[in-house]
C-alpha positions as CSV (number, residue, x, y, z in Angstrom):
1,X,-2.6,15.1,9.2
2,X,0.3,13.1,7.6
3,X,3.8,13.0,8.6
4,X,6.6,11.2,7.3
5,X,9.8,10.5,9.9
6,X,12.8,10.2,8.1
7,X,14.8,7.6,10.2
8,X,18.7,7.2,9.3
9,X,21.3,5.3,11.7
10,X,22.9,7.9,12.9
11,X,26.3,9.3,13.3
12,X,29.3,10.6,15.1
13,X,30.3,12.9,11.8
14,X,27.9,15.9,11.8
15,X,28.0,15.6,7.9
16,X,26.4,12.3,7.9
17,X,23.9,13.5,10.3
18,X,23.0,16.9,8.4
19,X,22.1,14.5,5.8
20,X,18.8,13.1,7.0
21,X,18.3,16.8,7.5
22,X,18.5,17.7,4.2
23,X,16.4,15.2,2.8
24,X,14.2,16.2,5.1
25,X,13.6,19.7,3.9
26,X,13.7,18.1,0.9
27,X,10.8,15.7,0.9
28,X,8.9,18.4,2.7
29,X,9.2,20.7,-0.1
30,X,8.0,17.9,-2.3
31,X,5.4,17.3,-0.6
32,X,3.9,20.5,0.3
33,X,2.0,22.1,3.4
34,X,-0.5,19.5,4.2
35,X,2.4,16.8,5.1
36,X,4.9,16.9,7.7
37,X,8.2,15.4,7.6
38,X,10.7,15.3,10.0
39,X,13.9,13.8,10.9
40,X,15.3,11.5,12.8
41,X,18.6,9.3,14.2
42,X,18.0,6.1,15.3
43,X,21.6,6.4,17.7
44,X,24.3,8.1,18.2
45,X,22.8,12.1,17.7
46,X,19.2,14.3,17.8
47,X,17.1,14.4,17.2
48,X,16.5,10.9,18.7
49,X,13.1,8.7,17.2
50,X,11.5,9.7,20.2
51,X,12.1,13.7,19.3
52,X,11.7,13.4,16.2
53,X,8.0,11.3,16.6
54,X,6.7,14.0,19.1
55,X,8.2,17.1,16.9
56,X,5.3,15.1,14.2
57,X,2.6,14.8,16.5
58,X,3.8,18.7,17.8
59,X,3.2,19.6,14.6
60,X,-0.1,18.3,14.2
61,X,0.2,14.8,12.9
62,X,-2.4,12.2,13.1
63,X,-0.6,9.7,11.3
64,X,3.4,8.9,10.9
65,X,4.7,7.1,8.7
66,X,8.2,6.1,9.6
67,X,10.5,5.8,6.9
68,X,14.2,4.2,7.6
69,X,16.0,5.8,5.1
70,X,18.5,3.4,4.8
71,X,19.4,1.0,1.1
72,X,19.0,-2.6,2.3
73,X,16.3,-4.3,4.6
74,X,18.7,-5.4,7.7
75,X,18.4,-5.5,10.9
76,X,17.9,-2.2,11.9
77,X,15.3,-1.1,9.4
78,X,13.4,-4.8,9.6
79,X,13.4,-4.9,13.6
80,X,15.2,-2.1,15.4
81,X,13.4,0.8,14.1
82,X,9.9,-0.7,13.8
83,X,10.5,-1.7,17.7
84,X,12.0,1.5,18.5
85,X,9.0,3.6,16.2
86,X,6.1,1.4,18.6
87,X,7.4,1.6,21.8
88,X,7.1,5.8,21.5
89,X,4.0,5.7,19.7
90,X,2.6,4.3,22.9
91,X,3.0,7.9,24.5
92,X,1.0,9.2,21.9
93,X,-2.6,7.8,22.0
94,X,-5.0,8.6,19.1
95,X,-1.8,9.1,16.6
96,X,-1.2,5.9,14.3
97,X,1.9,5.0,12.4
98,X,3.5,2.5,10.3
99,X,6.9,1.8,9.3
100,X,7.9,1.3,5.7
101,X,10.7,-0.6,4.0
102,X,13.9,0.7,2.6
103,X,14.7,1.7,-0.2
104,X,15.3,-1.4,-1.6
105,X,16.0,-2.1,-5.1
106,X,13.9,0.4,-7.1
107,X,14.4,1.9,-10.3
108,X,14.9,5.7,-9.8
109,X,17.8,4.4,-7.5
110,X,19.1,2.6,-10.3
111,X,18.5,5.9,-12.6
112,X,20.4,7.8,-9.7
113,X,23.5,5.1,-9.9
114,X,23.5,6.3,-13.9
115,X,23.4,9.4,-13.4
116,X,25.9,9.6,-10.8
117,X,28.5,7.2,-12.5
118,X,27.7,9.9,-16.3
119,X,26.3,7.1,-17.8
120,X,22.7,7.4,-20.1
121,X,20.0,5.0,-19.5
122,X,19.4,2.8,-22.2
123,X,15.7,1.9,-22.6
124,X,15.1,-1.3,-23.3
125,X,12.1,-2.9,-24.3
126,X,8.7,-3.0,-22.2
127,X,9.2,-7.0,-21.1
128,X,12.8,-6.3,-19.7
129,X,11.2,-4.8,-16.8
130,X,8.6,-7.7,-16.3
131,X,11.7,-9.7,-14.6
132,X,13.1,-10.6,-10.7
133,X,16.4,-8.8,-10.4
134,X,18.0,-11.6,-8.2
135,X,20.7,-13.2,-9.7
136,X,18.6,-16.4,-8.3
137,X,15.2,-15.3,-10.0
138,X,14.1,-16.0,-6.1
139,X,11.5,-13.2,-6.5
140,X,11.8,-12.0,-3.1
141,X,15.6,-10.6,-2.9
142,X,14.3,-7.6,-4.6
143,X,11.6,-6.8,-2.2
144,X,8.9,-4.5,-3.0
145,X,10.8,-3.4,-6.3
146,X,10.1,-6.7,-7.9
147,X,8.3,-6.2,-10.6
148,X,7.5,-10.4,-10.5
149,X,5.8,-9.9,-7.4
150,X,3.9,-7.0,-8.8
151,X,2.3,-8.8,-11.6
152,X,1.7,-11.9,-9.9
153,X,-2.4,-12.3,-9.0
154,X,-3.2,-12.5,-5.6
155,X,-2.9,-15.4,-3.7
156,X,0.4,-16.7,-6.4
């Protein structure tokens, strides 16, 4: 079975905390009976990574996919998560996991932004989406939202 392990920082403010939480019970409603999702803090409250990984397995995972719910790909959802996520999954033999990005840029956050600021999205035409979003045009500062790297054929 499935899980997903929602990862967030972490804080000292239980509201910030009960938000993981939330999302949480959130997703798992989304997502039905035959996935598991559970959260987690990467510091500074519980349930720790380590709980939060063996509440999964617990529950009957076979597979977690860690998810560090946080906006941009720093240091803590690039490298101290995806080290923190391995060295437990070594006390759980026979359960395999990945780690995902953040978020990101990705367009339902973008709808979200709208919505939030009362402000209706404009559609625009078909080809205005087959563009990098960096100010640059690198075609990597948008990370797996980039609809350039999407379209690109293998190998590009």
């Amino acid at each position: 079975m499935k899980a997903i392990l929602l990862i967030d920082h972490g804080s000292r403010r239980r509201e910030a905390n009960d938000m993981v939480h939330c999302m949480a019970n959130l997703v798992q409603t989304l997502a039905g009976p035959g996935v598991i999702v559970r959260p987690a803090h990467m510091e500074l409250a519980d349930p720790t990574i380590e709980q939060g990984f063996a509440s999964c397995v617990e529950a009957g995972a076979t597979e977690v996919v860690a998810f560090p719910y946080m906006l941009s790909p720093g240091r803590h959802s690039i490298e101290d998560i995806p080290a923190m996520v391995g060295a437990v999954a070594t006390r759980h033999p026979g359960v395999s996991f990945h780690v995902t990005p953040a978020f990101g840029v990705h367009e339902k956050l973008a709808e979200l932004i709208l919505a939030r600021a009362g402000i209706e999205r404009q559609i625009g035409r078909p080809t205005d989406f087959d563009c990098c979003w960096s100010p640059d045009r690198m075609e990597i500062s948008c990370g797996d939202a980039c609809r350039v790297q999407q379209t690109l054929p293998v190998g590009a």
